[in-house]
Each structure stands twice: as C-alpha cells, then as structure tokens.
C-alpha positions in Angstrom: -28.5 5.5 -19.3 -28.1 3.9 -15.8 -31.6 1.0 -15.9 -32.5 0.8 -12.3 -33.8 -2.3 -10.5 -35.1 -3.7 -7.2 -34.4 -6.9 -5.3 -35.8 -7.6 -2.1 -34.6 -9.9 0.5 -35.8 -10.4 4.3 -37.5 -7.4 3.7 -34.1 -5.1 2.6 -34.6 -2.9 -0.1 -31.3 -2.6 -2.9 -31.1 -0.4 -5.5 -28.5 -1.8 -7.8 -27.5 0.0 -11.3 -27.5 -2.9 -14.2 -25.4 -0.5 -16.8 -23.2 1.9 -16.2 -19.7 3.3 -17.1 -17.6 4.0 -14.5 -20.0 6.9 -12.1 -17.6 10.2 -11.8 -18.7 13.0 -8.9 -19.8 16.0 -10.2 -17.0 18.7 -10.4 -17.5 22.2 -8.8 -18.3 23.9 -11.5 -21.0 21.2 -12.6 -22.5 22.1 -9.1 -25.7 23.7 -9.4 -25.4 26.7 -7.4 -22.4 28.3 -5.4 -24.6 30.0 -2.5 -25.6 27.2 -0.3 -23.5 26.7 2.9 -20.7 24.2 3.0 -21.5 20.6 3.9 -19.6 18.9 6.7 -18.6 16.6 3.3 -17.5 20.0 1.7 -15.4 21.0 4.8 -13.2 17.8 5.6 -12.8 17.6 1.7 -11.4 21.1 2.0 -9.5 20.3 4.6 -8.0 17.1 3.0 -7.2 18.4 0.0 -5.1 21.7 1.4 -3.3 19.0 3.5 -1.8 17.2 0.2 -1.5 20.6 -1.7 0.3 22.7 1.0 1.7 19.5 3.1 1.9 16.0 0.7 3.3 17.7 -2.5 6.8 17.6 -3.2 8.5 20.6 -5.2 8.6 18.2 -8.2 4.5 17.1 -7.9 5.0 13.9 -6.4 3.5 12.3 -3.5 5.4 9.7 -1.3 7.4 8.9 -4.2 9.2 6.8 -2.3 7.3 4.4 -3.0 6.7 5.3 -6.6 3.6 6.9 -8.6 0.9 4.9 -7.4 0.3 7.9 -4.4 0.9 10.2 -6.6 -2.0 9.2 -8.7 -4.7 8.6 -5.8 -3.7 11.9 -4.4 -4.4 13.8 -8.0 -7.6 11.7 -8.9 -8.5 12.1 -5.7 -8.2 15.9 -6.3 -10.1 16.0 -9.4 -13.0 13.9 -8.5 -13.8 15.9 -5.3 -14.2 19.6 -7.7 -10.3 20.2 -8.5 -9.7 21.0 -12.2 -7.2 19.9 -14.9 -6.0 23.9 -14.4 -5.2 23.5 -11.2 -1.5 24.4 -10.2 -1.7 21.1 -7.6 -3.2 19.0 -10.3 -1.1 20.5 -13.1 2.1 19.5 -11.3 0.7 16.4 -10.7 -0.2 15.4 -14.2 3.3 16.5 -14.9 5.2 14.2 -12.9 3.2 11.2 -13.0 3.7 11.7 -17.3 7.5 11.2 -16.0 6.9 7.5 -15.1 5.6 6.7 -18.7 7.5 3.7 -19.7 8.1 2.8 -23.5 6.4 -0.4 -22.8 3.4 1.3 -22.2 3.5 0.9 -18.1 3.3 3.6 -15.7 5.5 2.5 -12.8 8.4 3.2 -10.9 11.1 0.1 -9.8 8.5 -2.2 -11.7 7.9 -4.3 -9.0 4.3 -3.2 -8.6 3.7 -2.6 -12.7 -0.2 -3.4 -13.1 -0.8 -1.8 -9.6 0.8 1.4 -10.6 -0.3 1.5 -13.7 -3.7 0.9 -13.3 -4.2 3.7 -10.7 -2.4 6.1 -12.8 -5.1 5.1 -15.7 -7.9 6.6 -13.5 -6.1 9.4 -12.9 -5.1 10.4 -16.5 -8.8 8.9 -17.6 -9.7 11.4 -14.9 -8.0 14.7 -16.5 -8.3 13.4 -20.3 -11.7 15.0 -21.6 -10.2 16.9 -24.1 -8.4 14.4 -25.1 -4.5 14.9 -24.3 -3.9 11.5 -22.6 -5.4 9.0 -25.3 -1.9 7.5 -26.2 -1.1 7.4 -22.9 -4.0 5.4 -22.0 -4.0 4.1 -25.2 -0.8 1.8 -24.4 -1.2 1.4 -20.9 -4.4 -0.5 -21.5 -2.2 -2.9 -24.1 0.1 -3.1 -21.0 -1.9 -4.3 -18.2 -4.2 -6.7 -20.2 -1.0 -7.6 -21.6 -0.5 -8.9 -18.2 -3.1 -10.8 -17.4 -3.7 -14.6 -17.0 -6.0 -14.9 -20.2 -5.8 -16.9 -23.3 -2.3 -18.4 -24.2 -1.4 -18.0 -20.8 -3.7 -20.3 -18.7 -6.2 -22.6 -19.1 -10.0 -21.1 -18.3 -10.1 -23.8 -16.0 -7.5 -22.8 -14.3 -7.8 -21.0 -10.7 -5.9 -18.4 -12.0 -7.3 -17.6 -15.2 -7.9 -14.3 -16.0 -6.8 -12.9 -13.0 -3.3 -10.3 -12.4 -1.3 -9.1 -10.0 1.0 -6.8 -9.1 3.2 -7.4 -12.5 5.2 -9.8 -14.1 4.6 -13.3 -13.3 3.5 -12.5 -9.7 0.2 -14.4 -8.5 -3.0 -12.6 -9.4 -4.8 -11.6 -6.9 -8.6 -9.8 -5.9 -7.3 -6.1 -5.7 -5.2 -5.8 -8.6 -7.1 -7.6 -10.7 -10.2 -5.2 -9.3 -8.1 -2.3 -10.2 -7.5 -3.4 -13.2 -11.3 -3.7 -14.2 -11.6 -0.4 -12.8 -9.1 1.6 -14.8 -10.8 -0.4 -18.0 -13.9 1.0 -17.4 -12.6 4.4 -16.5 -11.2 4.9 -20.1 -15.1 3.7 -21.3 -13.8 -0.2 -22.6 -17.6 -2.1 -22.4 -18.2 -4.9 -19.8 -18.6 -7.2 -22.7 -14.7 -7.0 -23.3 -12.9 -10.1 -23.1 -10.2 -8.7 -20.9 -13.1 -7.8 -18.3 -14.8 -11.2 -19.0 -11.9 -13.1 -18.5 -11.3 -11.4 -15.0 -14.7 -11.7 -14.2 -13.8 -15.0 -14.3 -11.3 -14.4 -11.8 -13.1 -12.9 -9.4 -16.0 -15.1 -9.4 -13.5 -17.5 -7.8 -12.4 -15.1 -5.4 -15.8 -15.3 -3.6 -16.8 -17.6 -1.1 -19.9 -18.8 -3.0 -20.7 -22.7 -4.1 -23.1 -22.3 -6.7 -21.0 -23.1 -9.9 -19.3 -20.0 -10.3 -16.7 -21.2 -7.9 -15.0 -24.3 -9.1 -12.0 -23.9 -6.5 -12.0 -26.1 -3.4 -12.5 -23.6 -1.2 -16.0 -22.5 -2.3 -18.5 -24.6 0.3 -15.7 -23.9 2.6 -17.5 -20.9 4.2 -19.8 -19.6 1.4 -21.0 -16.6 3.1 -20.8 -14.8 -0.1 -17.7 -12.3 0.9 -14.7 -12.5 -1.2 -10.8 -12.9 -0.4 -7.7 -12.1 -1.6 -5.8 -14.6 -3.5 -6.3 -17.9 -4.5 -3.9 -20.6 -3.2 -2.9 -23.3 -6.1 -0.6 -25.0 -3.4 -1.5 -27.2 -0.2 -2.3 -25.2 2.7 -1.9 -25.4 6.3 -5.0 -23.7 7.8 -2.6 -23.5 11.6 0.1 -21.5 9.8 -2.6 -18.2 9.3 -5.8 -18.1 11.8 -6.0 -14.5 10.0 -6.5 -16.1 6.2 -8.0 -19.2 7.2 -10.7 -21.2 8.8 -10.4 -24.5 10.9 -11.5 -26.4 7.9 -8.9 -25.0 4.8 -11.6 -22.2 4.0 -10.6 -18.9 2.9 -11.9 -16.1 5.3 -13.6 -13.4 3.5 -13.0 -9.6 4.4 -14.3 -6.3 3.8 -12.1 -4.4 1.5 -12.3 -7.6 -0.3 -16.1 -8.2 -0.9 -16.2 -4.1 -1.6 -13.4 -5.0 -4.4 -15.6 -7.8 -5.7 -18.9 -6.2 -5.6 -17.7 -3.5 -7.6 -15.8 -5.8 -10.4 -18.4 -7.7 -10.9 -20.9 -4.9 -11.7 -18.2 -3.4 -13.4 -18.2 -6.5 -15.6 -21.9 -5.8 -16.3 -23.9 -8.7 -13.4 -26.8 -7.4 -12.8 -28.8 -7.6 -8.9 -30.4 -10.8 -9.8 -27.3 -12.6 -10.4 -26.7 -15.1 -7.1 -23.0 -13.4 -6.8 -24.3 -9.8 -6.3 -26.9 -11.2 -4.3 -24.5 -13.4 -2.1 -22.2 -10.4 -2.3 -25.1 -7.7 -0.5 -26.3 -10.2 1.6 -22.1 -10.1 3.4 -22.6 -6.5 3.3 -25.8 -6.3 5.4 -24.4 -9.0 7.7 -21.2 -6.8 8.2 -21.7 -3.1 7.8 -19.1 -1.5 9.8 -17.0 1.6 9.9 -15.5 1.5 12.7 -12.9 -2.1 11.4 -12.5 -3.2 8.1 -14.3 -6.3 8.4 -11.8 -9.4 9.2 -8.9 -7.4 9.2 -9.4 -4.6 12.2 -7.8 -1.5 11.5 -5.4 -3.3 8.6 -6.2 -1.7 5.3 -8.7 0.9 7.5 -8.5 3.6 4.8 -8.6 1.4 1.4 -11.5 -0.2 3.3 -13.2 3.3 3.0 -12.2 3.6 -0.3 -13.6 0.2 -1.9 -17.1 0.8 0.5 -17.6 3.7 -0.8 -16.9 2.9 -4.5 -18.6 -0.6 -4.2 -21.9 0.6 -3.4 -21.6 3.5 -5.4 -21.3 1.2 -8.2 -24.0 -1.0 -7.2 -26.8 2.4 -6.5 -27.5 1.6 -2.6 -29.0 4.5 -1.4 -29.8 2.9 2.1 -29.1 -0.7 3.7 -30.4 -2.1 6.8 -27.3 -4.2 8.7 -27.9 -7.3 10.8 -29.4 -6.1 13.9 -32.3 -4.2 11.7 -30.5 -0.5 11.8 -31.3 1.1 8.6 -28.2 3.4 7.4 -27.6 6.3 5.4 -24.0 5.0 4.5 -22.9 8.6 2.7 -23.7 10.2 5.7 -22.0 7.2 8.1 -19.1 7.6 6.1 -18.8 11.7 6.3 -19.5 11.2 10.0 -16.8 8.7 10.7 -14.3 10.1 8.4 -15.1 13.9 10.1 -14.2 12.0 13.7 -11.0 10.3 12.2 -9.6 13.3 10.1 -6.0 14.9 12.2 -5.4 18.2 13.2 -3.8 19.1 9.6 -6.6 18.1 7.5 -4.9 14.6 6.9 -5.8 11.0 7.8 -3.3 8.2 9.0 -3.5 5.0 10.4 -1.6 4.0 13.1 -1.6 0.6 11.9 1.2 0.4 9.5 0.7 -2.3 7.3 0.3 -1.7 3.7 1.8 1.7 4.4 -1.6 3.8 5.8 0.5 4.8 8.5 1.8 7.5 5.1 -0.6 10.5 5.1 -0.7 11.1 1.7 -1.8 7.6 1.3 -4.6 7.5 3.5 -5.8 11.0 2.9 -6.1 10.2 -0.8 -8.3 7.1 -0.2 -10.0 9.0 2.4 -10.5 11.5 -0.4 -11.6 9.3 -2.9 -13.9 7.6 -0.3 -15.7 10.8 -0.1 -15.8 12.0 -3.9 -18.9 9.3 -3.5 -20.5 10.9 -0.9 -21.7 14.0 -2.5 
C-alpha cells in the first residue's frame, strides 16, 4: 500500500508516495464505466495512438527501426499503458518483433551500441504485457544483463564518481538517464528498492544532483546546488569556456529539467522518502522551474522526453498540485493535456522541429508524448 505524507515548505503543499512499485494507468477495461464522454486526454490519446497504428507501424511491427527496438518498445508500452491490450493486433505485432531482438546474452538491442538503453525500455514494455506470465525468462535474463552492466562491486570503487552508475552499454560512461532507466525497468518487473543493484545506482544518482550536503562527494556539488540534477559526471579536467550549455562560469554543472524529472523519480524509485534533503532539494527545482512550454536549460532540446520524465517524476512522487515561483498554483495533469492538445500535428502525431536526440522522428515523440499522458488520467 502506497503510505502518504506531507511536507511543507514556504507554504507549498507536496504530496509525495514513501512506497510504491512502479504506479501503472489503469487499462480501459479497468475503467469504471464506458458512458461518460471522452476527455480532451481521451481524444489526443486516440488520436496518438491511430497515428502509430495506421502511420508508425511497419508491416513487420516495428517502429523507426532504423534506429533499432528502443521506439519500438516506447511506442507498444506506450500503447498498453494508455488502455491498449496484450490482444491487440498493434500490440501483438509489436510484442512479436521486439521478441526478435532477444539476444542470447540476455540483452534486447539492435547494433549494440545502445545495449542498457535498449534493453531497459524494452523491459517496461514486456513487464508491461507479462501478467500472465509469458515474458518471465525474458525479463528474467535481461535483468542479469543490464545489472550485469553496471558500475557496482568488482568494477569500481564506492567511492568512485562513477560507481554504481551505467550507460548506454559496454564500457561507455554512465550517465543520469540510463542509469534512471535502468532503475525504472527494475522496478517495473517488482525488484524492491532495497536491492543492491538499485542501491548502488542510487548512489549514482545522488551525485548527479547539484546538492552539497554529503550525498555529493564530487567537486561539483557547492558549485551551483540548486538541487536539479545533470547528466553525466565528468572524471576529467574541464574547461567551463568549451560548453556555456553544460557549464557554469565557475566549473559547475548546470542542472536541467529532463534531468531533475530523471532523478526525482530514481530516487523515489530507490525508496527516499519526502523528508530526505534530496527529494526536498529535488521539489524545491521543480517549483522554481515549472515550465511546459522549454525543457528547462535545454529549450526545445529533448522537448518530448522532457514531457515524459515530468509526467512520470511527479507521478512517482504523488503531486497532485504545485505552486511555481511566481505563486501560480498548477494542476500539472491538466497543464500537460492542455499543452500536449496545442502541440499535437494534424495526423494525431507529435514532432519536434528540433532534431537532436532524434524528436524530430514522429514515432519517437508521439510515444513519449504518449507515455507522458498514460499519467494524466
């Protein structure tokens, strides 16, 4: 049962879940009844999700596979959290092909030069789809494969910067969003927060966020402390003039908003509670920079997985409301609906004109559009 608890600061009200396995949207047929009208949620959702089906799917189930699964899974959990079913010919194509990029090592990927990312995402779909069961060995050996991966014991020292932490695969730096993923899909097949692969990325992430109160041991930590989070975690010397985007005059690493999302989530995920300083510091960024219209620090970079880690990040945490800097109290559901209803294209699909990190691909930003909005019912 999800314990519920209060924290109050400069007179904001937070209500922040202490326990929880990963929160899942109620499906259509868990609905209560089918006669009310649709919502404006309901109608871009529709909308969305004919988009991939008639539009994004290829003949052999995939999604952008050009780029390998990873699309293919957003698009199909995507599907299933917002009231598709496992029966579903869409879904059931879907499932199908993604089973195709089932490695014998246990990874789900395609080239393998985005293994954990790939994997991971492709966890929370089949954890998705899997409540009769067919998917255990699946998930079974993809979990042995991505903590496999990780920075942990043997590998680094725990007082190492990047202990506990994982990237995209191999030996690759770890970094905030994959290693956030990687949390995420844990939880999704029900592993506790007590786990010492989730303990040991907590570990990770704590480091990620620009807080100095001893969670932090990097140099970077009293560099802005603001209590946002960023990406990666340099272990080289650094050159604040070669990046005004990462960092600050004085060698600090900027925080930004899919970023602090990430870590707010992770770290509840990992079972911190709303008295612990980080999810404190971590709210206290969100209030000072609620925005939909940019993802904070980064403009319209990342726009749509910005929606995506919002949304899921205070889902996770139970805000209801939050009151931003300038005393606005918001209904952040119904922000989101609104903003995502303006932003939605002719054919039901979102893009981004900004094409970095590929949201300029319909499918791909119409799946974390989707998923943004599987939180909003």
């Amino acid at each position: 049962m999800l314990r519920r608890c209060f924290f109050r600061r400069s007179c904001r009200f937070f209500v922040l879940a202490t326990s929880l396995a990963l929160p899942l949207p109620l499906t259509a047929e868990e609905k209560a009844s089918g006669n009310e009208p649709p919502t404006k949620r309901d109608q871009i959702v529709a909308r969305g999700l004919a988009y991939l089906t008639e539009e994004g799917q290829s003949d052999a189930g995939t999604f952008s596979d050009q780029v390998g699964p990873g699309v293919t899974a957003l698009s199909i959990t995507a599907a299933l959290r917002n009231g598709r079913t496992v029966d579903d010919p869409m879904v059931v194509q879907g499932l199908r092909a993604l089973e195709d990029f089932v490695k014998p090592d246990g990874g789900i990927y395609g080239n393998g030069r985005l293994k954990n990312y790939e994997t991971c995402v492709a966890i929370l779909c089949f954890a998705q789809a899997n409540k009769d069961g067919r998917y255990n060995a699946i998930l079974r050996d993809a979990k042995a494969f991505v903590t496999d991966m990780q920075y942990g014991q043997g590998k680094r020292a725990e007082s190492d910067p990047w202990y506990g932490g994982v990237g995209y695969g191999g030996t690759s730096r770890p970094d905030l969003s994959n290693t956030g993923y990687m949390i995420e899909a844990l939880r999704a097949m029900e592993t506790e927060a007590s786990d010492p692969a989730i303990q040991q990325a907590l570990k990770f992430v704590s480091r990620c966020q620009n807080l100095d109160a001893g969670y932090n041991d990097t140099a970077f930590a009293a560099k802005v402390d603001d209590g946002g989070f960023y990406y990666e975690i340099p272990v080289t010397k650094i050159d604040p003039s070669t990046s005004d985007e990462r960092y600050t005059p004085n060698g600090g690493l900027r925080s930004y908003g899919s970023m602090t999302y990430t870590g707010l989530k992770s770290m509840i995920f990992a079972g911190l509670t709303a008295e612990d300083p980080r999810v404190k510091a971590a709210m206290q960024w969100v209030t000072d920079h609620y925005d939909l219209d940019n993802n904070p620090g980064m403009g319209s970079a990342g726009l749509y997985y910005y929606y995506h880690t919002f949304a899921a990040g205070l889902n996770a945490a139970g805000v209801k409301t939050l009151t931003d800097a300038e005393g606005v109290e918001h209904d952040w559901k119904a922000d989101l609906v609104a903003e995502l209803a303006e932003r939605q294209n002719e054919d039901g699909s979102w893009s981004n004109d900004n094409r970095r990190w590929f949201e300029n691909d319909k499918n791909l930003a119409t799946a974390f559009a989707l998923m943004a909005l599987s939180y909003c019912q």
